[in-house]
C-alpha positions as CSV (number, residue, x, y, z in Angstrom):
1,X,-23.5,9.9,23.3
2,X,-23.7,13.5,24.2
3,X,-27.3,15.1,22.6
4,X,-24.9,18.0,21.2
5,X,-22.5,15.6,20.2
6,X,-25.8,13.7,18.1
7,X,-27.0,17.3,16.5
8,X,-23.3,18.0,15.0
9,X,-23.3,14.7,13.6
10,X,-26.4,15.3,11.8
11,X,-25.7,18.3,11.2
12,X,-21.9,17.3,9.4
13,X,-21.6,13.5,8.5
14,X,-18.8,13.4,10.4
15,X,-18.9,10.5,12.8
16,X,-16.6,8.9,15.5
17,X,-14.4,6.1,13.2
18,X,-13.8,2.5,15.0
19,X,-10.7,2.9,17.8
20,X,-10.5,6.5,16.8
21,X,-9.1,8.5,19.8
22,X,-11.9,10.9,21.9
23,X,-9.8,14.2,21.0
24,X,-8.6,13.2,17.7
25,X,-13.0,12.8,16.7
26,X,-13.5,16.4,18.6
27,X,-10.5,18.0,16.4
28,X,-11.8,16.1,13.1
29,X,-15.1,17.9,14.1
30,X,-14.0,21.1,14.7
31,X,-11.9,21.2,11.6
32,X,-15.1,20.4,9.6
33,X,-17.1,22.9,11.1
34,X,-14.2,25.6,10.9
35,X,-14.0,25.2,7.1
36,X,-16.4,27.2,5.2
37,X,-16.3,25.1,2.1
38,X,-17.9,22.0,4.3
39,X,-19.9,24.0,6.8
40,X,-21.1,27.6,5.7
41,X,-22.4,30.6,8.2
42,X,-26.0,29.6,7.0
43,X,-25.2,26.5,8.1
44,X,-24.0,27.2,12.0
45,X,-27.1,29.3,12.5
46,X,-29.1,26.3,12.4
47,X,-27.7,25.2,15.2
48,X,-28.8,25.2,18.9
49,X,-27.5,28.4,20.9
50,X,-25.7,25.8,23.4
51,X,-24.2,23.7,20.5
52,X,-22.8,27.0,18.8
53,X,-21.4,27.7,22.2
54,X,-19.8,24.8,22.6
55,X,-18.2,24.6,18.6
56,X,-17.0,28.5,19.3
57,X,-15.2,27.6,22.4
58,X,-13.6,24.2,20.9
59,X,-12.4,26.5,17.5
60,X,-10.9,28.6,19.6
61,X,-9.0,26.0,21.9
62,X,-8.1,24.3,18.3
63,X,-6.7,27.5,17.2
64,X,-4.5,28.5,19.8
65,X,-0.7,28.7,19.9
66,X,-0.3,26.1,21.4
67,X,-3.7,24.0,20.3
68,X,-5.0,23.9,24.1
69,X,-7.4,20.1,24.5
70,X,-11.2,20.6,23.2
71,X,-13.5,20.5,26.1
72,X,-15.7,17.4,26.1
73,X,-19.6,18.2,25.9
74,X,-20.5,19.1,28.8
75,X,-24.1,16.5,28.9
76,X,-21.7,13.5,27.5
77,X,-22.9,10.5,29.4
78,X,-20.4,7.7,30.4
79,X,-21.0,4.6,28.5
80,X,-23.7,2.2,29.6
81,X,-25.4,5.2,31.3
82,X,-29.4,5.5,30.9
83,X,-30.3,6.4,27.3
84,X,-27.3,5.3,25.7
85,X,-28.3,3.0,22.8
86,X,-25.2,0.8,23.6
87,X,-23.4,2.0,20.3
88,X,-20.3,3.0,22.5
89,X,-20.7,0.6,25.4
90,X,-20.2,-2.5,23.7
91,X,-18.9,-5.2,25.7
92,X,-15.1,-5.8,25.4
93,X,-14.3,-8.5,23.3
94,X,-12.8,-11.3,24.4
95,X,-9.2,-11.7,23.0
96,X,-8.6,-14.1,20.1
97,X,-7.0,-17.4,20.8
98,X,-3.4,-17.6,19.8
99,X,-3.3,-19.1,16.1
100,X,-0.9,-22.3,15.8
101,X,2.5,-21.3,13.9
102,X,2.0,-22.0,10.5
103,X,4.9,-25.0,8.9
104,X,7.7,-23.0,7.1
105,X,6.7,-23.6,3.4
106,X,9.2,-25.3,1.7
107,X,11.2,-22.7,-0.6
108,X,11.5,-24.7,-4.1
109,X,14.9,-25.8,-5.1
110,X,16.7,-23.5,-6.8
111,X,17.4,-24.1,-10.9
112,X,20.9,-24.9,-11.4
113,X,22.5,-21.4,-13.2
114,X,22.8,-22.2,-17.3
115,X,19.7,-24.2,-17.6
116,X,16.8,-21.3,-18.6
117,X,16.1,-20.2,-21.7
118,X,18.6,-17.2,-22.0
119,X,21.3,-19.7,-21.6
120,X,20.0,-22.0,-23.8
121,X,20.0,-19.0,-26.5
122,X,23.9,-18.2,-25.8
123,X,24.8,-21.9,-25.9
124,X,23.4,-21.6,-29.2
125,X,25.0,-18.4,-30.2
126,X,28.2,-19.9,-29.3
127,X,27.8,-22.8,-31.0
128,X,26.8,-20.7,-34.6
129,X,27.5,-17.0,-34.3
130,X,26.6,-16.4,-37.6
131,X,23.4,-18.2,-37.2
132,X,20.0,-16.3,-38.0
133,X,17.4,-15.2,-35.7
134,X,14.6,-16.6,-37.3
135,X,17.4,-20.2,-37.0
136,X,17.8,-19.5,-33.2
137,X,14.0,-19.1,-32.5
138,X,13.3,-22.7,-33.8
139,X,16.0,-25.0,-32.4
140,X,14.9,-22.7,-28.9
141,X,11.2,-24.2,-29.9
142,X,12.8,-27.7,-30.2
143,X,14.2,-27.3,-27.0
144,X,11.0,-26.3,-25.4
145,X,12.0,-22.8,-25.0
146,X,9.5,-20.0,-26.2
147,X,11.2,-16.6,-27.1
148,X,10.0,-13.9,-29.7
149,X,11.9,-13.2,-32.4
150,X,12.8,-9.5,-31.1
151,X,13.9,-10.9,-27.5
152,X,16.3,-13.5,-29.5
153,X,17.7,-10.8,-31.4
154,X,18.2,-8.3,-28.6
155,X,19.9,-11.2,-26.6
156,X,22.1,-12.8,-29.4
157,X,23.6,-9.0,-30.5
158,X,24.1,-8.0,-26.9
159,X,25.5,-11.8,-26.0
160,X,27.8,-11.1,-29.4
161,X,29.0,-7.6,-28.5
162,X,29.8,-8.9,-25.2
163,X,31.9,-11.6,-26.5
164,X,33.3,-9.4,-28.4
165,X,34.8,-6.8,-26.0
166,X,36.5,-9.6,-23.8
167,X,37.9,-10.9,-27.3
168,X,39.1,-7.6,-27.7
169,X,40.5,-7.1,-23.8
170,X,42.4,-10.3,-24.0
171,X,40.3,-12.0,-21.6
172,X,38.9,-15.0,-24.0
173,X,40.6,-18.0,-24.1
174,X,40.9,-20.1,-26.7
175,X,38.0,-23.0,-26.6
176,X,39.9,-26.5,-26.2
177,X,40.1,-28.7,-29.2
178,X,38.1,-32.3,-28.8
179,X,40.3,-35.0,-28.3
């Protein structure tokens, strides 16, 4: 790692992130030290005459029309050169061994439409349409089905209302007689 590269670091917080491209780190840099709410005037002086070089030169390459590349430092050593603590010469990983296809899971069988609890409820609507609420909650409860009294109200009036704009459309036939 570049020395310069080490006293802006310190000097910002702002540090290479993992797979992060060389330039996009340099403009990330630059952008903190261009803004004056992250890094003041007071702040710059601090640092070395060559490092305030260097951040003029890469502000001005960031803010030109078109943004021009930012110059590397210029005492950057190549990875696995002397001195370098091995943070960015790791060795390359050795590629993961290709997992096994997982089974398909088994998607459950669908329930046949008519058999949940709303359809239980307009069975029973159908059945008794003048049957209460209160009525309709506890033969659901006998059929193992739990509803609140305000969802079995809200389904029976709209189920009703339904019912009663086919009626009034034509479109409801007559239920058969038992034989």
């Amino acid at each position: 790692m570049s020395k310069k590269q080490v006293v802006l670091v310190d000097a910002t917080g702002v540090k290479p992130k993992r797979g992060e491209d060389r330039n996009d780190f340099l403009i990330r840099l630059v952008n903190h030290l261009d803004d004056e709410k992250k890094f003041n005037d007071d702040d710059f002086a601090k640092l070395p005459d060559d490092v305030q070089k260097w951040v003029n030169a890469a502000c001005k390459a960031v803010g030109a029309k078109p943004p021009k590349p930012i110059a590397d430092f210029p005492d950057l050593e190549p990875a696995g050169a002397a001195g370098d603590k091995g943070k960015d010469a790791k060795a390359p990983k050795e590629p993961k061994a290709a997992k096994e296809p997982k089974a398909p899971k088994e998607k459950p069988e669908p329930k046949p439409r008519g058999t949940g609890k709303g359809a239980a409820l307009r069975n029973l609507v159908l059945a008794d349409p003048t049957m209460k609420v209160a009525d309709l909650v506890e033969k659901l409860k006998e059929q193992g089905h739990e509803m609140s009294a305000a969802t079995v109200g809200t389904i029976r009036s709209d189920f009703i209302a339904g019912l009663e704009v086919i009626k009034a459309a034509g479109r409801l036939k007559p239920a058969p007689k038992a034989a």
